[in-house]
C-alpha positions as a printed NumPy array, in Angstrom:
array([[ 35.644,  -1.466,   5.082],
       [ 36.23 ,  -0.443,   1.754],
       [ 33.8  ,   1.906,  -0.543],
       [ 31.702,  -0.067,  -2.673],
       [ 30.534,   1.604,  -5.981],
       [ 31.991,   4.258,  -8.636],
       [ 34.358,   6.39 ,  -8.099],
       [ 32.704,   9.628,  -7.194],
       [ 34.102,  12.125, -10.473],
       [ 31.718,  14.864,  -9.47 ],
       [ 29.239,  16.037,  -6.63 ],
       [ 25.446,  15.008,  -7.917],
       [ 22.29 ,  14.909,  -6.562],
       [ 19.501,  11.405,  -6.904],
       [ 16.398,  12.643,  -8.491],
       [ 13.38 ,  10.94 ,  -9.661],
       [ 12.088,  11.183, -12.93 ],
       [  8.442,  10.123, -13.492],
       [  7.611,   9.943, -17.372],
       [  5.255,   7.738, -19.433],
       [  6.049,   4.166, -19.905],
       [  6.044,   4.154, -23.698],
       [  8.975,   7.235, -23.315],
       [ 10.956,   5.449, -21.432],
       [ 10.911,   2.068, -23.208],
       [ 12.262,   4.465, -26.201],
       [ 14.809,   5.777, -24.313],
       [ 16.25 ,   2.071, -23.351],
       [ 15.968,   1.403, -26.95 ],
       [ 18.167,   4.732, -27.793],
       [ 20.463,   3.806, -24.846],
       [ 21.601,   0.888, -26.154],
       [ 23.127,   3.153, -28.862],
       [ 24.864,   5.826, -27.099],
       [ 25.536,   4.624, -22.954],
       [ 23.65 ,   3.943, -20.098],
       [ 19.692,   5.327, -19.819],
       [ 21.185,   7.906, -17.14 ],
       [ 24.099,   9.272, -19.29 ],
       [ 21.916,   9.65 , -22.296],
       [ 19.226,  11.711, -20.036],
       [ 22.011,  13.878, -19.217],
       [ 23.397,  14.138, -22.189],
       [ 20.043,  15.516, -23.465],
       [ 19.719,  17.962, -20.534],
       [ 23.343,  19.148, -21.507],
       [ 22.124,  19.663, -25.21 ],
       [ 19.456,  22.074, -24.507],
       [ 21.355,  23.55 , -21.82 ],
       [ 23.912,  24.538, -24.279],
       [ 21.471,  25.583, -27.253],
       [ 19.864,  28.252, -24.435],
       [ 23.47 ,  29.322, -23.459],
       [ 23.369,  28.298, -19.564],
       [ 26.178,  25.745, -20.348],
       [ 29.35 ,  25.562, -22.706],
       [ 30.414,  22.753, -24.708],
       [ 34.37 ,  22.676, -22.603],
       [ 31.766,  22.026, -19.699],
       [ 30.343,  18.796, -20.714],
       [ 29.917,  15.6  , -18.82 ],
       [ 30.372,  13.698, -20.968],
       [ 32.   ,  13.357, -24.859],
       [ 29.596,  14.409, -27.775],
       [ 30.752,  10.951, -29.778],
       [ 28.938,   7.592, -28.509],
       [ 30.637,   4.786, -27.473],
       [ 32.122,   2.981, -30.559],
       [ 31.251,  -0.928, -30.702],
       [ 33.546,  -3.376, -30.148],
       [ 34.816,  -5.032, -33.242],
       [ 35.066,  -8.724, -33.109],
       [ 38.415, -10.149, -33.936]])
């Protein structure tokens, strides 16, 4: 039987995150802007990792750009 899921890109760990309702409602707003809830989280951890020097920017997850929106034809 096949794999089901994404294609594994890099070895991570699943963490919990417990934060208050009214942070997390902003950050599905926000989200909806840039990628998924989980990409923009570490995105953000990336940011300040790289503003204390613990990470450079050829290191990066993921692009610094957002996604671009579709254009309807």
């Amino acid at each position: 039987m096949g794999k089901v899921g994404r294609p594994k890109l890099e070895d991570s760990a699943i963490k919990a995150v417990r934060m208050p309702v009214r942070l997390w409602r902003l950050l599905s707003k926000a989200s909806k802007e840039y990628r998924t809830r989980n990409e923009l989280i570490v995105r953000l951890v990336e940011d300040h990792l790289v503003k204390k020097g613990l990470l450079s920017d050829s290191k990066r997850k993921f692009p610094i750009e957002p996604k671009k929106k579709r254009s309807d034809p």
